[in-house]
N, C-alpha and C positions, 0 to 999 in steps of 0.2 A: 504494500500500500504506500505510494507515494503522495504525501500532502497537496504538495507545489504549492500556490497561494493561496494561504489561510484567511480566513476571518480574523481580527482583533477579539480579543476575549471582552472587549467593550460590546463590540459589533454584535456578538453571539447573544450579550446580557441581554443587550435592547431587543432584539428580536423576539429572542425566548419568554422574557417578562411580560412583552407584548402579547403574545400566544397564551401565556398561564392565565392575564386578563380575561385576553377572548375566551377559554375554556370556561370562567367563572362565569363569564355573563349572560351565558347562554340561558334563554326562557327557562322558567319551570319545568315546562313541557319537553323541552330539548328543542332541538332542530337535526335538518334534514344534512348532508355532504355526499357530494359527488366523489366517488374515488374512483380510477378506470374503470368506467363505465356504471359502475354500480353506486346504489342511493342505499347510505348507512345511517341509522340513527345514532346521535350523542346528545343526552343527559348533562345538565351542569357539572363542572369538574371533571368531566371523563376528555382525555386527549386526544384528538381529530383522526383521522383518516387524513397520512399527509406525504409529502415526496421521501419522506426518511426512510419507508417501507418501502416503495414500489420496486425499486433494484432486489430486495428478496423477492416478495411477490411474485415479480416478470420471470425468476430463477427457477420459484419453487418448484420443486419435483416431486409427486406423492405416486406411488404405482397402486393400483385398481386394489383396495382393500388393504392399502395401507392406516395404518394408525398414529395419529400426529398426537402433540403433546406443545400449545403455543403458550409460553412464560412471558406473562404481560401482557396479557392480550389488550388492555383497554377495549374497546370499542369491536374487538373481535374481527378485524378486518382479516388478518393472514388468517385465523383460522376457519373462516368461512370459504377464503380461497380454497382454503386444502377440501373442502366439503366441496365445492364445486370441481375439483381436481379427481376427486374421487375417493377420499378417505373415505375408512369405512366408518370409523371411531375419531373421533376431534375431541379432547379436553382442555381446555382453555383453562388459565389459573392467570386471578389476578388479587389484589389486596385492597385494592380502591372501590368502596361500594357504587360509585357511580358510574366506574365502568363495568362492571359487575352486570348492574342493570343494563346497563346501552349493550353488552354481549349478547346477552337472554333476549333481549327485544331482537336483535339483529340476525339473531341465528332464525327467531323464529318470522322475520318478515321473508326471510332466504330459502324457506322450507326444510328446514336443516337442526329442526328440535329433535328430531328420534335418532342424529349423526354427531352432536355438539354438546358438551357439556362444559358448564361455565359452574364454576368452583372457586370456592373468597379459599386462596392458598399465600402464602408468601413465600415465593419460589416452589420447591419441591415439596411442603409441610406436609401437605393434603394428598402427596400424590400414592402414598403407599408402596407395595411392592411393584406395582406397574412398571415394562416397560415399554416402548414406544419405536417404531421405522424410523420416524421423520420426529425432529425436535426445531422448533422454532423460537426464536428469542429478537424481539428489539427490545430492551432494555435500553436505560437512560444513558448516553453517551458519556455526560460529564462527570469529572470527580468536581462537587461543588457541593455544599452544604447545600441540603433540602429543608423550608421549613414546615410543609404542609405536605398532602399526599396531592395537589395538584402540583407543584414542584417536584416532586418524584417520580414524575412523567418525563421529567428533562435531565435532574440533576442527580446524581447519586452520589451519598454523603462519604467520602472515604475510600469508595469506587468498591462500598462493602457490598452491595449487591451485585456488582459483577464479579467479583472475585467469588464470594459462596457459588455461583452458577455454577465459573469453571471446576468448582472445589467437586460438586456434586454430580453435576451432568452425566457422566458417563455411567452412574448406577442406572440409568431411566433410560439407556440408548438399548435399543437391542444388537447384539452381534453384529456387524454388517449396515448399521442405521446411520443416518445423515442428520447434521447440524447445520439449518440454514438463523443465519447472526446479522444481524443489523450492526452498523458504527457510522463510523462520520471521521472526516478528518479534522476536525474541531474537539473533538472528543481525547480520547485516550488510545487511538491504534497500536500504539507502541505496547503501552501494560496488556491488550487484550491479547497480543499475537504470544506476549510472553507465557501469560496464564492459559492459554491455549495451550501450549509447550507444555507447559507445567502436568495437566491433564492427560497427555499422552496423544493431542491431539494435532494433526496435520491444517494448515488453514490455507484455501484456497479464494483466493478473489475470485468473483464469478461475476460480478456488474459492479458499475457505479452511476450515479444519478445523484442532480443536483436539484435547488432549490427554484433557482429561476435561471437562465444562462447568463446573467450576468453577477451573479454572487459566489463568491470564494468559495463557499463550503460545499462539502460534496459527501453525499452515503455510499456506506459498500454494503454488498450481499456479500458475505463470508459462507465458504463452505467448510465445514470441521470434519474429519472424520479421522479414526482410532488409528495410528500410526501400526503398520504393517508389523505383525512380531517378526523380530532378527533370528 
């Protein structure tokens, strides 16, 4: 992953605090978002459907009766994809009760209630002995102190929530199973590829996408999988 021109960690603040705004102000009711091609609901405080995902998205690979497992789902965008991809089994796990809700609504506007289950976990807590083909994760880019759980859509305090991912992840893969990872070059690429190492895991860039064409920052789709035994 090569950065090239960054964001100012100014530049990232205003943007991102802007967004945590618009996340809160949203109606009671919620409102509607276009994400390729598909119309998702979000509930106040739950994190958008936004260009940070679509490079996994456009990547994702699920085979016919596979079984995904998406960590953070917010708003349940990737893991509805994988239901449209053809999982057979989708468990979504997140900690934010407003995306909680905006998942359960979204799965079921999608027809994808008896394929998708939406689960208040923090990380792996909930997930039991399961384990899973396909693992998904955008997780918050930044190491930044969070003070709320709508900040903890962007910022992660300590960079503790990606480090436990990598700490964990590979109990919940099965044999043979794929790791599709969100990041940003404004983020932490550098800790993620290491802790990736750390895990036992191989990381593959597989896309990138930006915000608008003319702004510095840019997302990767990372692919992870189990470094071959020697």
């Amino acid at each position: 992953m090569k950065p090239g021109s960054l964001p100012s960690p100014a530049q990232v603040d205003h943007w991102q605090r802007g967004r945590q705004l618009a996340f809160k102000a949203v109606p009671a009711g919620g409102r509607a978002v276009e994400y390729l091609g598909k119309r998702f609901h979000v509930y106040p405080e739950t994190f958008w459907p936004f260009a940070d995902s679509q490079p996994l998205v456009r990547s994702l690979r699920v085979d016919d009766g596979d079984s995904v497992l998406d960590v953070g789902t917010g708003s349940g965008v990737i893991a509805i994809h994988a239901c449209y991809l053809g999982a057979a089994r989708v468990l979504a796990l997140d900690v934010n009760p407003a995306a909680l809700r905006s998942a359960r609504r979204n799965a079921a506007e999608h027809g994808f209630s008896a394929v998708m289950e939406v689960r208040d976990s923090d990380l792996f807590e909930q997930v039991g002995d399961e384990q899973f083909d396909v693992i998904t994760a955008n997780l918050p880019f930044r190491d930044k102190a969070a003070p709320d759980v709508v900040a903890r859509s962007q910022w992660d305090t300590g960079f503790r929530t990606n480090t436990r991912f990598f700490q964990q992840v590979t109990r919940y893969l099965k044999p043979g199973g794929r790791i599709y990872f969100a990041h940003a070059n404004f983020g932490a690429p550098d800790a993620v590829l290491r802790l990736a190492a750390e895990a036992g895991l191989r990381c593959e860039l597989l896309a990138t996408g930006v915000r608008t064409p003319q702004a510095a920052d840019q997302f990767y789709a990372l692919l992870l999988q189990r470094a071959p035994a020697k």
